[in-house]
py3Dmol code that shows the C-alpha trace and the ligand (Angstrom):
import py3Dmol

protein = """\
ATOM      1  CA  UNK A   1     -19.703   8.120   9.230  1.00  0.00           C
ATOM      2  CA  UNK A   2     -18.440   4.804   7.423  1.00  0.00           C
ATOM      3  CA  UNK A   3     -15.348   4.931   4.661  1.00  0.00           C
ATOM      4  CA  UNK A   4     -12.964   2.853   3.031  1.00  0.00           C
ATOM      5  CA  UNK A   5     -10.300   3.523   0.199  1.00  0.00           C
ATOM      6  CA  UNK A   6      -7.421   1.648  -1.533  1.00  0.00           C
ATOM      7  CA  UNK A   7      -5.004   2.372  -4.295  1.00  0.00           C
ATOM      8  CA  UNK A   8      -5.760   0.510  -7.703  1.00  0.00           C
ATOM      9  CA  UNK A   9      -8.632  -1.129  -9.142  1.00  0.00           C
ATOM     10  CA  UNK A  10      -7.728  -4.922  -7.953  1.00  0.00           C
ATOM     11  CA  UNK A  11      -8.794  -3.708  -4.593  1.00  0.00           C
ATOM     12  CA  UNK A  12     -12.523  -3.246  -5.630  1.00  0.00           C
ATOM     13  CA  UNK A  13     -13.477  -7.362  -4.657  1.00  0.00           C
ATOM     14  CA  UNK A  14     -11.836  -6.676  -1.326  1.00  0.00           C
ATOM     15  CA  UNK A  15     -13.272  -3.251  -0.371  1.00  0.00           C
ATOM     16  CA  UNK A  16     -16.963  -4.139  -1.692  1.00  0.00           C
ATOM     17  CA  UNK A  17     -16.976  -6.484   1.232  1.00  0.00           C
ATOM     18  CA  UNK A  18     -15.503  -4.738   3.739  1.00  0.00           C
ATOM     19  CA  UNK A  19     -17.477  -1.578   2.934  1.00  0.00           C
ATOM     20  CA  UNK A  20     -20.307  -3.586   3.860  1.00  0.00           C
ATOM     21  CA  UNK A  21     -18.621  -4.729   7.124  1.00  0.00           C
ATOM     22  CA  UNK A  22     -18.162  -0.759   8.333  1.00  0.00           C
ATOM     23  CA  UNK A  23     -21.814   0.003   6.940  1.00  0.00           C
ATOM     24  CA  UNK A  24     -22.780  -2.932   8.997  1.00  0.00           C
ATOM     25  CA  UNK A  25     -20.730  -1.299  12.044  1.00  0.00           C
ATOM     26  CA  UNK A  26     -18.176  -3.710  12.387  1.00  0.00           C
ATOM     27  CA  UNK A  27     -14.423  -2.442  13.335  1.00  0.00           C
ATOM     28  CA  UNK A  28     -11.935  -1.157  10.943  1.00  0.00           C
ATOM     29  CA  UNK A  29      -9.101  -3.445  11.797  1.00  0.00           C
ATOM     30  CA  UNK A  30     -10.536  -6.549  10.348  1.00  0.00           C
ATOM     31  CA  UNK A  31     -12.206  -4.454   7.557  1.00  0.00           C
ATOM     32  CA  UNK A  32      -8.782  -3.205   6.057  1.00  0.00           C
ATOM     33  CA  UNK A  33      -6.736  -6.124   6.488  1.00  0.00           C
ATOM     34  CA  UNK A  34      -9.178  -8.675   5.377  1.00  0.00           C
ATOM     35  CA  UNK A  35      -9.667  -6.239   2.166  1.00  0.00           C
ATOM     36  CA  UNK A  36      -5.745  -6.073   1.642  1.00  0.00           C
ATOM     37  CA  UNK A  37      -5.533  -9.954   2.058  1.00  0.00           C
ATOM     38  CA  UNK A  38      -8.100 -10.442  -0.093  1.00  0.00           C
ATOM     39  CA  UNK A  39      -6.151  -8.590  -2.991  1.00  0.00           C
ATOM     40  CA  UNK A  40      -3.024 -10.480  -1.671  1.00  0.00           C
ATOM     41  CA  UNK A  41      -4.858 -14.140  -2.131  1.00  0.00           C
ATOM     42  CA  UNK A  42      -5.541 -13.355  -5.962  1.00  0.00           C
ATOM     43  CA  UNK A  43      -3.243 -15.399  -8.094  1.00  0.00           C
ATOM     44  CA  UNK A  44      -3.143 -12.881 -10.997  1.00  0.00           C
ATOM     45  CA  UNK A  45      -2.113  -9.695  -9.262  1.00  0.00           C
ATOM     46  CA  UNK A  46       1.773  -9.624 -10.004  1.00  0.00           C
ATOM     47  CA  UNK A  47       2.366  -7.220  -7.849  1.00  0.00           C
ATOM     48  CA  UNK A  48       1.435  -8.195  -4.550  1.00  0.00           C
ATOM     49  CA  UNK A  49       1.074 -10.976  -2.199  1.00  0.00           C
ATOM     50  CA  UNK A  50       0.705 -15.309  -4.111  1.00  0.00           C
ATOM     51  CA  UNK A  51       1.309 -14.795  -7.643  1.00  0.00           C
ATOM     52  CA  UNK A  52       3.641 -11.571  -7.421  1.00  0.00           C
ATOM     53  CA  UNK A  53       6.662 -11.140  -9.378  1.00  0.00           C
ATOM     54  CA  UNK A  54      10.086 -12.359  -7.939  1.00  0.00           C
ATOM     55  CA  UNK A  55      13.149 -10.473  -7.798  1.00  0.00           C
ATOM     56  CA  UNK A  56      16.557 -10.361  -9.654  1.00  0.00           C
ATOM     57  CA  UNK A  57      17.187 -13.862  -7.843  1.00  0.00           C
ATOM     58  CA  UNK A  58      13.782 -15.591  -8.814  1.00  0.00           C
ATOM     59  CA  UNK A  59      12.348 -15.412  -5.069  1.00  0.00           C
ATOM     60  CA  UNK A  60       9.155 -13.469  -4.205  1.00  0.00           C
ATOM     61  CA  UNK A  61      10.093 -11.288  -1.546  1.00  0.00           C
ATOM     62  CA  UNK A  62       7.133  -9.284  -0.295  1.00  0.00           C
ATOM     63  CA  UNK A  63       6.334  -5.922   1.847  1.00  0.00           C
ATOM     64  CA  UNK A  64       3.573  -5.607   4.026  1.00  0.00           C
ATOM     65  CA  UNK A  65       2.410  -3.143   6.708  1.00  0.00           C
ATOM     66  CA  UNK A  66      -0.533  -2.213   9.161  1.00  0.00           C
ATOM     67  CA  UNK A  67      -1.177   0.552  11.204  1.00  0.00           C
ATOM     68  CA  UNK A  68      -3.561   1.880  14.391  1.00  0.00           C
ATOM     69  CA  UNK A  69      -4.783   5.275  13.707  1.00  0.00           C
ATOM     70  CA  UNK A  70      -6.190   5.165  17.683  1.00  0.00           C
ATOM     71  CA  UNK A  71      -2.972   4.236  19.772  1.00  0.00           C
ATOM     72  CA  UNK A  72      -0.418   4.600  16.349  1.00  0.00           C
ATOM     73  CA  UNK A  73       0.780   1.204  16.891  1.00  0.00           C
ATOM     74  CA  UNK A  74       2.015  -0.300  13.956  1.00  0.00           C
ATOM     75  CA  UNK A  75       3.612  -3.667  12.068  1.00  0.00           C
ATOM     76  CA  UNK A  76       5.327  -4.071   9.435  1.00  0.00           C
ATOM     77  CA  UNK A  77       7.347  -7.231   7.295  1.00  0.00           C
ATOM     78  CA  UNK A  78       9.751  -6.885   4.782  1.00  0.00           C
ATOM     79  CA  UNK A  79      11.182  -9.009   2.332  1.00  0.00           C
ATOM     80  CA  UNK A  80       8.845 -12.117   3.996  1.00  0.00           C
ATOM     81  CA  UNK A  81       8.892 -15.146   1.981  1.00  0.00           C
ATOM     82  CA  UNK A  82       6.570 -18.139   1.380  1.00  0.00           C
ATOM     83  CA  UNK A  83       4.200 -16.804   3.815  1.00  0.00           C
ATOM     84  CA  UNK A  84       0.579 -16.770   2.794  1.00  0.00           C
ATOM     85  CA  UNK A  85      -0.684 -13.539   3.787  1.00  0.00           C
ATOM     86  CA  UNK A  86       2.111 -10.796   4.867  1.00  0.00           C
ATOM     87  CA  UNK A  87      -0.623  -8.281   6.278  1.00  0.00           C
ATOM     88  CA  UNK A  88      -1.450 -10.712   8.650  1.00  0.00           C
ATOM     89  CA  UNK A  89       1.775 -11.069  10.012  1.00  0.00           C
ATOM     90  CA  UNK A  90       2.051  -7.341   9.993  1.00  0.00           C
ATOM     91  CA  UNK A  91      -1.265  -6.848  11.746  1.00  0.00           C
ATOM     92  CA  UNK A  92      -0.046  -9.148  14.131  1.00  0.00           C
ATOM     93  CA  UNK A  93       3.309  -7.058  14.781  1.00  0.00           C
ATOM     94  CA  UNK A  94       1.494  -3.822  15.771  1.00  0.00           C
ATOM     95  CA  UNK A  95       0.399  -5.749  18.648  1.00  0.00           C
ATOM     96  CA  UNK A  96       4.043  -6.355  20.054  1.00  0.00           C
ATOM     97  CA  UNK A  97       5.490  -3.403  22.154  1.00  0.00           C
ATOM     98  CA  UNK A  98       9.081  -4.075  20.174  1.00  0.00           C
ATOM     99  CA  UNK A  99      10.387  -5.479  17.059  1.00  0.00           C
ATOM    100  CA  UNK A 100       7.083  -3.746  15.356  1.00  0.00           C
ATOM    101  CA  UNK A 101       8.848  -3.981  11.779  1.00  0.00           C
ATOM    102  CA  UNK A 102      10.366  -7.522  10.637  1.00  0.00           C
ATOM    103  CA  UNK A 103      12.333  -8.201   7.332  1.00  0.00           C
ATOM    104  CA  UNK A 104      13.696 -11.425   5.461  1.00  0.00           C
ATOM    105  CA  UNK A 105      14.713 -14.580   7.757  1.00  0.00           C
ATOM    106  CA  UNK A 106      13.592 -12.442  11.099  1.00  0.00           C
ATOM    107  CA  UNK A 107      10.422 -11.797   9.410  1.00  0.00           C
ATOM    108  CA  UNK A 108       9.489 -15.448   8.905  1.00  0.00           C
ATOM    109  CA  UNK A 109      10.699 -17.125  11.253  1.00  0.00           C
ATOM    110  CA  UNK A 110       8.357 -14.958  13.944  1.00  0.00           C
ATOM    111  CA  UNK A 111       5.472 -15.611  11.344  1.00  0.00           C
ATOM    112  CA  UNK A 112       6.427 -19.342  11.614  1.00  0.00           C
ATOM    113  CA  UNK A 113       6.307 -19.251  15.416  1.00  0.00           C
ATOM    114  CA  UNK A 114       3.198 -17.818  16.070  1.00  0.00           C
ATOM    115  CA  UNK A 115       1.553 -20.028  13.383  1.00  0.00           C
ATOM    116  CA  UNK A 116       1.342 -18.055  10.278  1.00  0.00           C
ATOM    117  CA  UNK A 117       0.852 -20.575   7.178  1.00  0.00           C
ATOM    118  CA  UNK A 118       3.567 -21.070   4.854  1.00  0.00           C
ATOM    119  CA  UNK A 119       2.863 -21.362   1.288  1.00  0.00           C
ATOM    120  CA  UNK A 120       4.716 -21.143  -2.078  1.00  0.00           C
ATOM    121  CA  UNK A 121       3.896 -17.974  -3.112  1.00  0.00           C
ATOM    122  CA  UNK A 122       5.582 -18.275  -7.033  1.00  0.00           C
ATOM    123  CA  UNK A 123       3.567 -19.235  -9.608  1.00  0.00           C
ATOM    124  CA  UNK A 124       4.198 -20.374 -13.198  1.00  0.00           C
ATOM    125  CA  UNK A 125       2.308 -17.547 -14.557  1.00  0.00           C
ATOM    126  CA  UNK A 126       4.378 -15.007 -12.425  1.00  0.00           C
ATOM    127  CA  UNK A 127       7.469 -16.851 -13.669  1.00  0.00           C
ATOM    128  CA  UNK A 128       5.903 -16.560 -17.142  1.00  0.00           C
ATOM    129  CA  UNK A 129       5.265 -12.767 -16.265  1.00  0.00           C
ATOM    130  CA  UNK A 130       8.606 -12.200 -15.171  1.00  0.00           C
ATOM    131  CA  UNK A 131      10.316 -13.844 -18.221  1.00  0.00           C
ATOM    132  CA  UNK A 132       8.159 -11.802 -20.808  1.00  0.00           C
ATOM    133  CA  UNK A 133       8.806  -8.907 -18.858  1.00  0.00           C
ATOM    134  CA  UNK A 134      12.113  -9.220 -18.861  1.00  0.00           C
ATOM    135  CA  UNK A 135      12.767  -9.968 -22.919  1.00  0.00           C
ATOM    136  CA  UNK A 136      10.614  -6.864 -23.213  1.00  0.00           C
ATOM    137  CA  UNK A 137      12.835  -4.605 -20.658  1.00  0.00           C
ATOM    138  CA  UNK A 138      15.872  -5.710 -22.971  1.00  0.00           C
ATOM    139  CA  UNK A 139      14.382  -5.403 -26.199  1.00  0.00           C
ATOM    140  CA  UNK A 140      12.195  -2.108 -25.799  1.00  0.00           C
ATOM    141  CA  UNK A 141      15.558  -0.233 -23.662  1.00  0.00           C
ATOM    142  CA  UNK A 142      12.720   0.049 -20.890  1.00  0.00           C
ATOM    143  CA  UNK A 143      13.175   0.791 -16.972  1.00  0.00           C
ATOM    144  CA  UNK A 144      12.938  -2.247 -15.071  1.00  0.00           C
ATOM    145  CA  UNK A 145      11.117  -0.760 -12.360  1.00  0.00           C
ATOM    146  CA  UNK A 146       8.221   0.657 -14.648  1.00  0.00           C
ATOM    147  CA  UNK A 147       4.335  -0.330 -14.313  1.00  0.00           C
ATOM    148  CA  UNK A 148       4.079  -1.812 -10.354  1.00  0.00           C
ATOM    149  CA  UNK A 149       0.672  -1.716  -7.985  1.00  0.00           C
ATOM    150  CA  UNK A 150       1.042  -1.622  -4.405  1.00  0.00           C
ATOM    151  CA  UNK A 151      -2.635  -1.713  -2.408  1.00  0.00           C
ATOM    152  CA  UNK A 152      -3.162   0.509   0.037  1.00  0.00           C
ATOM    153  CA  UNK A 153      -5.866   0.856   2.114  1.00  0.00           C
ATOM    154  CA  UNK A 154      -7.595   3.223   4.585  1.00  0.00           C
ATOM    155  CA  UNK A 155     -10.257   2.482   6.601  1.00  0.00           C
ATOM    156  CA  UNK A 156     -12.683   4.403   8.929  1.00  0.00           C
ATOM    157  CA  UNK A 157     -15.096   2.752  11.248  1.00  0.00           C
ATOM    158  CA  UNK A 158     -18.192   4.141  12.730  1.00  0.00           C
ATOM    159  CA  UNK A 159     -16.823   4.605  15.567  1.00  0.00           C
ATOM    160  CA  UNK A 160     -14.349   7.372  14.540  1.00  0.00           C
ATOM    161  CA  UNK A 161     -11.360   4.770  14.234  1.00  0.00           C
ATOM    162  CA  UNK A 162      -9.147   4.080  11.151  1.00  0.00           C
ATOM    163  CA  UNK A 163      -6.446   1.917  10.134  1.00  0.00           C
ATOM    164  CA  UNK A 164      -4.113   1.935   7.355  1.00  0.00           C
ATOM    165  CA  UNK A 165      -2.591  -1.340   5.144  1.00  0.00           C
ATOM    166  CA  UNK A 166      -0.094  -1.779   2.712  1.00  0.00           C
ATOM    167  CA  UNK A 167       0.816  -5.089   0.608  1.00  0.00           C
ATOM    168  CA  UNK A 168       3.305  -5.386  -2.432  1.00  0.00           C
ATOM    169  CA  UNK A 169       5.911  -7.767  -3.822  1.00  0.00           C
ATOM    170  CA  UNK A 170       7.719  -4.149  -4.737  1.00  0.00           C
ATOM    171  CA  UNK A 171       9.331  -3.308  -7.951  1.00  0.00           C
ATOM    172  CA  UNK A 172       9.923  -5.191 -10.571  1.00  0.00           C
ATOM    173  CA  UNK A 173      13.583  -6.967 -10.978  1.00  0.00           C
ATOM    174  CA  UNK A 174      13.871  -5.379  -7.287  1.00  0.00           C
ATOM    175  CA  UNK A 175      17.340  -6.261  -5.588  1.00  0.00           C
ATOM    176  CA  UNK A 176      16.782  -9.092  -3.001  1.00  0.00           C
ATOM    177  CA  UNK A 177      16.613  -7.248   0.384  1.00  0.00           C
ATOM    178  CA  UNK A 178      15.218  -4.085  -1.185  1.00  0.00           C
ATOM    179  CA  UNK A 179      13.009  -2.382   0.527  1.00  0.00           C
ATOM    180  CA  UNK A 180      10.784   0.228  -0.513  1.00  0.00           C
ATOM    181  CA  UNK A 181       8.396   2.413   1.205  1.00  0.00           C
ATOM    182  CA  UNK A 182       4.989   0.324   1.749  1.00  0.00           C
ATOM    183  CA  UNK A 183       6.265  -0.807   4.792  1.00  0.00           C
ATOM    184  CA  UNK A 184       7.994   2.014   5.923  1.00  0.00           C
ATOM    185  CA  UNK A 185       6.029   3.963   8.437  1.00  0.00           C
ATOM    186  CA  UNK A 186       5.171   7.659   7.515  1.00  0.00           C
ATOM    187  CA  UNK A 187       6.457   6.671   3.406  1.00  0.00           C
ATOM    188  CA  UNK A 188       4.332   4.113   2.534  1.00  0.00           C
ATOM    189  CA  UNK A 189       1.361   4.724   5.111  1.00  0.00           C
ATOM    190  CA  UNK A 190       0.862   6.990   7.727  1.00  0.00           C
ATOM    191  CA  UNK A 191      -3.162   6.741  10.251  1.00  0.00           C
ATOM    192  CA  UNK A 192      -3.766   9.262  13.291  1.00  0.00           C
ATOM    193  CA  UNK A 193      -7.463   8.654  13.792  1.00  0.00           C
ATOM    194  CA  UNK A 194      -7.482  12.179  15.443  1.00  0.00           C
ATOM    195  CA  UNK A 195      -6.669  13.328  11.745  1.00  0.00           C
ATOM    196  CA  UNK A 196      -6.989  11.084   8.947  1.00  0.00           C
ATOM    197  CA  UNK A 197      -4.611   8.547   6.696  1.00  0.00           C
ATOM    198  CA  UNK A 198      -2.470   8.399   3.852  1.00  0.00           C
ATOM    199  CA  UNK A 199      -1.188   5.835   1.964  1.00  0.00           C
ATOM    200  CA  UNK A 200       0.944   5.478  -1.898  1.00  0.00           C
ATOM    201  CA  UNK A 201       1.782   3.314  -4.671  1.00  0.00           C
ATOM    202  CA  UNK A 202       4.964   4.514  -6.826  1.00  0.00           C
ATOM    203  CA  UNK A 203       8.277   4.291  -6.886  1.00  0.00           C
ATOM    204  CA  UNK A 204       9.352   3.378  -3.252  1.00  0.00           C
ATOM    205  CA  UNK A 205      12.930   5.240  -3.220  1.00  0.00           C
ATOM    206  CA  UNK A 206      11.213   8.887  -4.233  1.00  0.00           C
ATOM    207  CA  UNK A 207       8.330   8.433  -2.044  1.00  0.00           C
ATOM    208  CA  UNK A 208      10.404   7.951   0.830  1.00  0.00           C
ATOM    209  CA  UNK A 209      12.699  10.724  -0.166  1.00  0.00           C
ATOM    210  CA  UNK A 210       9.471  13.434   0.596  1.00  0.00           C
ATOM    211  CA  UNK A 211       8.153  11.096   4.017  1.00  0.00           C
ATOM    212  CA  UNK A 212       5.000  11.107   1.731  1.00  0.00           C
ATOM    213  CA  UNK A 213       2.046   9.853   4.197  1.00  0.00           C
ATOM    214  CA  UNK A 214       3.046  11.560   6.862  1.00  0.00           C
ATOM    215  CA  UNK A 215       3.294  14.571   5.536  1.00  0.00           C
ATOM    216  CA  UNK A 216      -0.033  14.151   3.980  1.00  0.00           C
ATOM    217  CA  UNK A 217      -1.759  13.568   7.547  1.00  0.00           C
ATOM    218  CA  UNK A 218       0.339  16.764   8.939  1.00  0.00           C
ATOM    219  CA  UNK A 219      -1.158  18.812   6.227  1.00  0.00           C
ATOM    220  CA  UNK A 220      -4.248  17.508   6.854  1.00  0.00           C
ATOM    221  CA  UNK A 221      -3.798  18.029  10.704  1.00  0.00           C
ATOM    222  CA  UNK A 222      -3.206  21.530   9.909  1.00  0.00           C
ATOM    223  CA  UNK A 223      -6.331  22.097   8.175  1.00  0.00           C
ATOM    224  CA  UNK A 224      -5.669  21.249   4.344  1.00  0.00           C
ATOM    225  CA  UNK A 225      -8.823  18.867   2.633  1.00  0.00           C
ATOM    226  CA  UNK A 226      -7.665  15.399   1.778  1.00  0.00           C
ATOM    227  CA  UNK A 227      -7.396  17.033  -1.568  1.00  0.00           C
ATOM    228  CA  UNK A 228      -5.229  19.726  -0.808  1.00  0.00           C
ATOM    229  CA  UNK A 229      -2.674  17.745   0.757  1.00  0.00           C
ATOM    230  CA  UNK A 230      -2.974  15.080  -1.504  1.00  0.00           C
ATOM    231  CA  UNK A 231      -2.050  17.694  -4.666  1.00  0.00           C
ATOM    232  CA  UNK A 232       0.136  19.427  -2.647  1.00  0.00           C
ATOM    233  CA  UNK A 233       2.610  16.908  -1.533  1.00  0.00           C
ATOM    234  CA  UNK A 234       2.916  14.731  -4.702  1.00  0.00           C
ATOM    235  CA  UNK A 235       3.480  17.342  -7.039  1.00  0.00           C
ATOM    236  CA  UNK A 236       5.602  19.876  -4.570  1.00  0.00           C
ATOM    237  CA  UNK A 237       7.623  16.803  -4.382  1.00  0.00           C
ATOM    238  CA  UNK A 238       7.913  15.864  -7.866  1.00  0.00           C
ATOM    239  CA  UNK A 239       9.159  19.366  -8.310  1.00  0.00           C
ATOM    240  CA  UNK A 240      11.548  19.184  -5.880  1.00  0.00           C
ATOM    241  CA  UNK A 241      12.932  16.135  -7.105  1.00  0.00           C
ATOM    242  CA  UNK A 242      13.259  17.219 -10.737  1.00  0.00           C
ATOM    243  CA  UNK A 243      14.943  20.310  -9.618  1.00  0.00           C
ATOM    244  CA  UNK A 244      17.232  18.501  -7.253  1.00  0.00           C
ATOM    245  CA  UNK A 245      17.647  14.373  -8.339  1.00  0.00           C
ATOM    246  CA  UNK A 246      17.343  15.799 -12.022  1.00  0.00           C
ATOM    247  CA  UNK A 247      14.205  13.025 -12.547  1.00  0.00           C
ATOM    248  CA  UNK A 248      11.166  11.651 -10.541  1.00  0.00           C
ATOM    249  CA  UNK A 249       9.278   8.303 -10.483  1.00  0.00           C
ATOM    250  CA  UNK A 250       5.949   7.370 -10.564  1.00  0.00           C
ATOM    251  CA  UNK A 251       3.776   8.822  -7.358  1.00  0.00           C
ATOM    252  CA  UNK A 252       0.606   7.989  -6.325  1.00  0.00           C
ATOM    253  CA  UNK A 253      -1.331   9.050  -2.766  1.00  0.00           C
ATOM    254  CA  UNK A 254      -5.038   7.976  -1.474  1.00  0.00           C
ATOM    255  CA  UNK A 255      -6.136   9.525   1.644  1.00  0.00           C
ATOM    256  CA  UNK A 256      -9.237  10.104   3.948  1.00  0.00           C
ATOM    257  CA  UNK A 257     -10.007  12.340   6.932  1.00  0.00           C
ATOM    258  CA  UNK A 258     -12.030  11.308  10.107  1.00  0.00           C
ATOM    259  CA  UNK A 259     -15.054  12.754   8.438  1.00  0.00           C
ATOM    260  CA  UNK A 260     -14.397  10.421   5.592  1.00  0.00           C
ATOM    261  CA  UNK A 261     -13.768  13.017   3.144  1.00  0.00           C
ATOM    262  CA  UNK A 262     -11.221  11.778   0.609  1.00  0.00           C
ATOM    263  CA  UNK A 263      -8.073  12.624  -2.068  1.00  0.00           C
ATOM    264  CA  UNK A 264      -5.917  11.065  -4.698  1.00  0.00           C
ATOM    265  CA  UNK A 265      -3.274  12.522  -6.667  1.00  0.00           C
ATOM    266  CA  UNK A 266      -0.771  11.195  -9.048  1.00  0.00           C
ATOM    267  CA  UNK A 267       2.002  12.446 -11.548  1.00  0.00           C
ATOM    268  CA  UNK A 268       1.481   9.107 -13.674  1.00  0.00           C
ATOM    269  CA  UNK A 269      -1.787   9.260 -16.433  1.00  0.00           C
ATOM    270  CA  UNK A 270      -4.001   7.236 -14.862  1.00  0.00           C
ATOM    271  CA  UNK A 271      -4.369   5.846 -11.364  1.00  0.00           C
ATOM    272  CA  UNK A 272      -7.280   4.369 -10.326  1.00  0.00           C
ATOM    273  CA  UNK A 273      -8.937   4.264  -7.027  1.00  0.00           C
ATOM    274  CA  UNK A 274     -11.425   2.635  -5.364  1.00  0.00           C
ATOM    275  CA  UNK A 275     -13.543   4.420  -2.613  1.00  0.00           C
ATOM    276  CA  UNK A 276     -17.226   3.879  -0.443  1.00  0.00           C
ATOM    277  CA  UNK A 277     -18.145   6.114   2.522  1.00  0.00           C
ATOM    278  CA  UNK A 278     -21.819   6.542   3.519  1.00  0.00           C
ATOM    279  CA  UNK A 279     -21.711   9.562   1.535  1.00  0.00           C
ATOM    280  CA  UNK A 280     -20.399   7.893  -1.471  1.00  0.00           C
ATOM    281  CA  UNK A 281     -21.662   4.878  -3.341  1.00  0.00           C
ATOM    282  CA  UNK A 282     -18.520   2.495  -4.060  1.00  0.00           C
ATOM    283  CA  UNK A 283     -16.791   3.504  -7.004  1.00  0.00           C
ATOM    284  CA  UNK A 284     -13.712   3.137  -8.786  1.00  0.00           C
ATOM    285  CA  UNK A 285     -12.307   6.546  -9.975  1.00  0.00           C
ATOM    286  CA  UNK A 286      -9.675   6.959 -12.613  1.00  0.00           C
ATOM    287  CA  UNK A 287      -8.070   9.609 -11.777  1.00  0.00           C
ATOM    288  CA  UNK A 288      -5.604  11.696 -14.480  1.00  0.00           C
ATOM    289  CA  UNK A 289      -2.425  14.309 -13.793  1.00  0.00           C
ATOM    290  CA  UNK A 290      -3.876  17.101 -12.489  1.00  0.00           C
ATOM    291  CA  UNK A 291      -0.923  19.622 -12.490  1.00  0.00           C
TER     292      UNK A 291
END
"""
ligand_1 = """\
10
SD4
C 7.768 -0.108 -3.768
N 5.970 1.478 -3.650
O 8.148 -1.207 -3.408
C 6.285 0.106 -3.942
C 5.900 -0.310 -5.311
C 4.623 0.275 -5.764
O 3.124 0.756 -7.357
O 3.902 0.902 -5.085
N 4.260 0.172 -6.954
O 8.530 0.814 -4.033
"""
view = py3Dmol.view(width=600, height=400)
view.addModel(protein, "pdb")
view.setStyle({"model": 0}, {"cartoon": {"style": "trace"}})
view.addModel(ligand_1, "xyz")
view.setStyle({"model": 1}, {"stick": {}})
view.zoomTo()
view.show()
């Protein structure tokens, strides 16, 4: 058994090709992170990697993450700027013992010594973007940190391994230093190859509040289907927060098992999602509130 799946429709160029690489055999490492750097080289995806939007301050700050579902080693950078391709650097991480999760100056200058390349990752049409979006914000009375696409992605080799990856400039008009959870281990993305993986797109400080991969995995672990766990955590913690907090941002989950049996969820409209396994032909799937 061969699978691959990823948050959001931008991640379809990137997981056609590595969907051929697992068919093919090849490991899941390279297959996930070459998928999530592929979505992060695209100019015209504002929300992650060259071309994102900036924060508050007018720099692009961006999140990455990568993790081992075999030996749970992962990496993660936060905040990482002018750095071509943040998943690298945080594939690179998982391979250190210590200092697994980077942010800001740390974050770059270890990228910088081991050879990472820098580039300016602003672009005019993000600063375009940004400006719109921002006259738009004011004039419509609209939340700032509305309409954002983080990829995740979850691969599973045929060899029973799988890896998780994460990319995103985070929200929009995001605080410089904010973090949110895509490269927060267990939030953002959670892979026990023994199990299966989880990863989400949403608003970063309510998916941390409910630990929202991990607990995906654990349900999973304790015999719920990728779709089961998937339902059950979003929208048990949606109503937990809109009992408690009073209000709930967007949350959206993708996860697989080891047998490469998949779930999505979301308490937005649409998501869409892209998925191939051996079972199932690549597809994107819009998927709608279910609850
Ligand atoms: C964050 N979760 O920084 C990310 C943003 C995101 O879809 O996923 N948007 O909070």
């Amino acid at each position: 058994m061969w699978g691959i799946i990823a948050t959001w429709r931008m991640a379809l160029e990137g997981v056609t090709e590595s969907a051929s690489a697992l068919a093919a055999g090849k490991p899941v490492a390279a297959a996930v992170v070459d998928a999530v750097a592929n979505v992060e080289d695209f100019p015209f995806y504002k929300s992650v990697g060259y071309g994102g939007l900036p924060t508050e301050n007018g720099e692009v700050e961006l999140d990455a993450a990568y993790m081992d579902g075999d030996t749970l080693a992962f990496g993660a950078v936060g905040n990482l700027v002018d750095i071509a391709n943040p998943v690298r650097v945080a594939h690179a991480l998982s391979r250190q013992r210590y200092n697994s999760l980077l942010v800001g100056q740390g974050a770059r200058e270890w990228a910088l010594s081991q050879g990472f390349a820098e580039k300016t990752m602003l672009t005019d049409r993000a600063m375009q973007h940004y400006r719109k979006r921002c006259r738009e914000t004011l004039d419509k009375g609209l939340s700032p940190y509305d309409g954002h696409d983080t990829v995740g992605i979850i691969g599973l080799d045929k060899q029973g391994s799988m890896s998780v990856a994460t990319s995103t400039s985070g929200l929009f008009m995001k605080k410089r230093g904010r973090l949110g959870d895509s490269p927060i281990i267990g939030s953002g993305y959670y892979c026990d190859s023994e199990t299966g993986a989880a990863t989400a797109t949403g608003v970063g400080e309510d998916l941390m509040k409910g630990c929202t991969s991990y607990e995906i995995v654990r349900r999973m672990a304790q015999g719920m289907t990728p779709q089961q766990a998937a339902d059950s955590v979003v929208f048990e913690l949606e109503d937990k927060l809109m009992s408690r907090f009073g209000r709930v941002g967007d949350l959206s989950v993708v996860c697989m098992n080891n047998r490469g049996e998949f779930g999505a969820a979301t308490n937005i409209k649409t998501f869409s999602f892209v998925v191939a396994t051996a079972r199932q032909p690549l597809t994107v799937f819009r998927t709608e509130r279910q609850h």
